[in-house]
N, C-alpha and C positions, 0 to 999 in steps of 0.2 A: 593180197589174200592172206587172212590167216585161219588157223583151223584150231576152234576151242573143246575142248574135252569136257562133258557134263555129264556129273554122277548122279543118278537121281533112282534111290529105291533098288539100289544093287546093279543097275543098269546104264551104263555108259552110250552116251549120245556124243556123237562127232559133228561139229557144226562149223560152217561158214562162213564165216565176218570177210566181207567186200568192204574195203576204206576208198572212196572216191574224193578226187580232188578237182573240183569243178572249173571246169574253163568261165571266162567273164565274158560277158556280152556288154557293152556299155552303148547307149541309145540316147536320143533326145526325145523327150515328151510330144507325141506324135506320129513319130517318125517309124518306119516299120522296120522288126527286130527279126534274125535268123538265128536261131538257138543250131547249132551244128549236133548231127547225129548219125554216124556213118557204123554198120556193120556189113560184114562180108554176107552175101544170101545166095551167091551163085550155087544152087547143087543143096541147096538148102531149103527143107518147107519152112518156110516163117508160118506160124500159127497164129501170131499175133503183135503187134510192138502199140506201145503204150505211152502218153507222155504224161508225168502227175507234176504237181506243183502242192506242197502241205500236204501231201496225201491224199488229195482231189485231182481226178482225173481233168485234163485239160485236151486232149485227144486221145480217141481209141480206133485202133485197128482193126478189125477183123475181118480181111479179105472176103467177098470185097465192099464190106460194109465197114461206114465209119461214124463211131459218136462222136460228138461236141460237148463239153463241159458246160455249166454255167457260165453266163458274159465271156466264152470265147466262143462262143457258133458263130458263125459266117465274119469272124474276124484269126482263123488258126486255120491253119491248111499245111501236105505236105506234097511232094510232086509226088505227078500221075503216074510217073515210072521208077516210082522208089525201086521196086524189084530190080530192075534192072542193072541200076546204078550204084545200087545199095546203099541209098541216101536216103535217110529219114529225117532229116531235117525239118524242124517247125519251123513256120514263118508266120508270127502275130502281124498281123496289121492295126497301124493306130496305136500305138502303146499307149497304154498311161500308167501314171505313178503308180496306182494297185496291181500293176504287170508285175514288181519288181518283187524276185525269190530266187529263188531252189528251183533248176527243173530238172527231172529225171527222165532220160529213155531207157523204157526194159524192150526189149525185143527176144519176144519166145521163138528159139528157133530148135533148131540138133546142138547148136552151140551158142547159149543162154548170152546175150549181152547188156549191157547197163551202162550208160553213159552220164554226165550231171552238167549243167551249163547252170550258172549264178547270172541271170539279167538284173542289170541296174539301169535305173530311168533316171534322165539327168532334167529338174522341173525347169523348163522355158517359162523365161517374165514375157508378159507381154507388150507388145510395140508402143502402146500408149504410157504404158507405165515406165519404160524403157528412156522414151524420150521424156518424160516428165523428169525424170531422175537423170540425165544426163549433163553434166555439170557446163555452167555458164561460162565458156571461154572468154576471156577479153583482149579488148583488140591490141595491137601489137602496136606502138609508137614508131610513126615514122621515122624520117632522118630528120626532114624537115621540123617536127615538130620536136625531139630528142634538142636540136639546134637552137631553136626559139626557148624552149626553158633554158640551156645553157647558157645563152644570152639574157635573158630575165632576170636567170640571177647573179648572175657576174655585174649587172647594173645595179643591182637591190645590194650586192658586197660592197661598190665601189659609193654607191650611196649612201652607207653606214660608216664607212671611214672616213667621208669627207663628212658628215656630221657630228664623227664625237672629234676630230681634227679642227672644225672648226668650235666646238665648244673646248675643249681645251685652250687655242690661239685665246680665243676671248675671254676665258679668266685668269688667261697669263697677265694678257693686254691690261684687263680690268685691274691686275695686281699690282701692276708695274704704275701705272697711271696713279692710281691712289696714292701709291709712297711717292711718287713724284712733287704731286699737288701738295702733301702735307710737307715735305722740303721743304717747296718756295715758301708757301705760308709761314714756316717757324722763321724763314730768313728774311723775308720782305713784309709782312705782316706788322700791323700799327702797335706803337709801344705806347705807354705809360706816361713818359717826359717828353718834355719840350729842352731845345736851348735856347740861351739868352745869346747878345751880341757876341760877351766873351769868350762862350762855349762851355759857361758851366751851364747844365743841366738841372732845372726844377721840375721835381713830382708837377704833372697835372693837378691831385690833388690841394696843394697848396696856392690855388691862384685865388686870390682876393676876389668877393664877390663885386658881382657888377650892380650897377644901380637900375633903375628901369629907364634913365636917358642915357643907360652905357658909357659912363665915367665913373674913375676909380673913386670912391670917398676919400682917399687920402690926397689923391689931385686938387678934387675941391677943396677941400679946408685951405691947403695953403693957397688957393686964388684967391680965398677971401681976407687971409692975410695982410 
């Protein structure tokens, strides 16, 4: 509570400022909300108690009559023995999203009260859209099958090493074999001469031509001798 002093035209006015700090109400869309509002009324005439939301009435009291606001009649009610118990609590049925504000209890009594409850509506997806959007879990690998890939590919490793093993062996092989064959060749391989009886050696190229009855021309001449 605090109390302001206002000078206006030589004339001093003392006035009242109430700072309310609103309890939270939190709800699901649909679902029915109880805004709490309790003052003492024993030995008390209540004259009236009020509930506004924006400054529009949302229930009114006036024993023992009661108004209904716009879109809250027959969805706003408080108990039938508020007096008694000194509960004025509102209870919305149905909430929806436009529920969600400020609400304020005044209760005019001998001793004036004021209450504020802040409701918030929390919007529900619906169950179709709910499950449409619900992420596609995947199935979980056996033992069994966890076991058959670890065997698949321990055969698919052991198959790649025995194939660059054996292309390796085989262009060892192939290399070793090559220089091999070209050895013998340079050592055993046909030359160039011949020898005669004594073991001197004549070029091929100098062998005397043959005739077309295959005798030497110098044979004959001396049989004709």
């Amino acid at each position: 509570m605090y109390d302001f002093t206002c000078k206006k035209k030589g004339k001093l006015e003392l006035t009242d400022l109430q700072v309310f700090l609103p309890s939270e109400v939190v709800v699901d869309e649909g679902e029915d909300a109880a805004l709490p509002c309790r003052s003492i009324t024993a030995g008390q005439r209540v004259k009236s108690a009020q509930w506004r939301r924006d400054g529009e009435v949302v229930l009114e009291l006036n024993p023992p009559q009661v108004t209904y606001g716009n879109d809250f009649e027959s969805r706003v009610s408080i108990s039938s023995d508020w007096y008694q118990r000194a509960d004025l609590s509102l209870t919305i049925k149905r909430v929806h999203l436009r529920d969600q504000g400020v609400y304020f209890c005044d209760v005019d009594k001998t001793e004036r009260h004021r209450s504020a409850v802040r409701l918030r509506v929390r919007e529900t997806v619906p169950k179709s859209l709910t499950s449409t959007l619900k992420p596609t879990l995947m199935p979980t690998p056996t033992t069994s099958e966890v076991s058959g890939l670890g065997t698949l590919a321990a055969v698919c490793i052991t198959a790649v090493v025995f194939l660059v093993c054996g292309l390796v062996c085989g262009w060892l092989l192939k290399s070793h074999c090559s220089t091999y064959l070209s050895r013998l060749l340079r050592r055993f391989g046909p030359r160039d001469e011949h020898h005669d009886v004594n073991g001197a050696s004549e070029p091929l190229s100098h062998r005397p031509p043959l005739q077309m009855n295959g005798h030497n021309p110098s044979t004959t001449s001396q049989a004709d001798v």
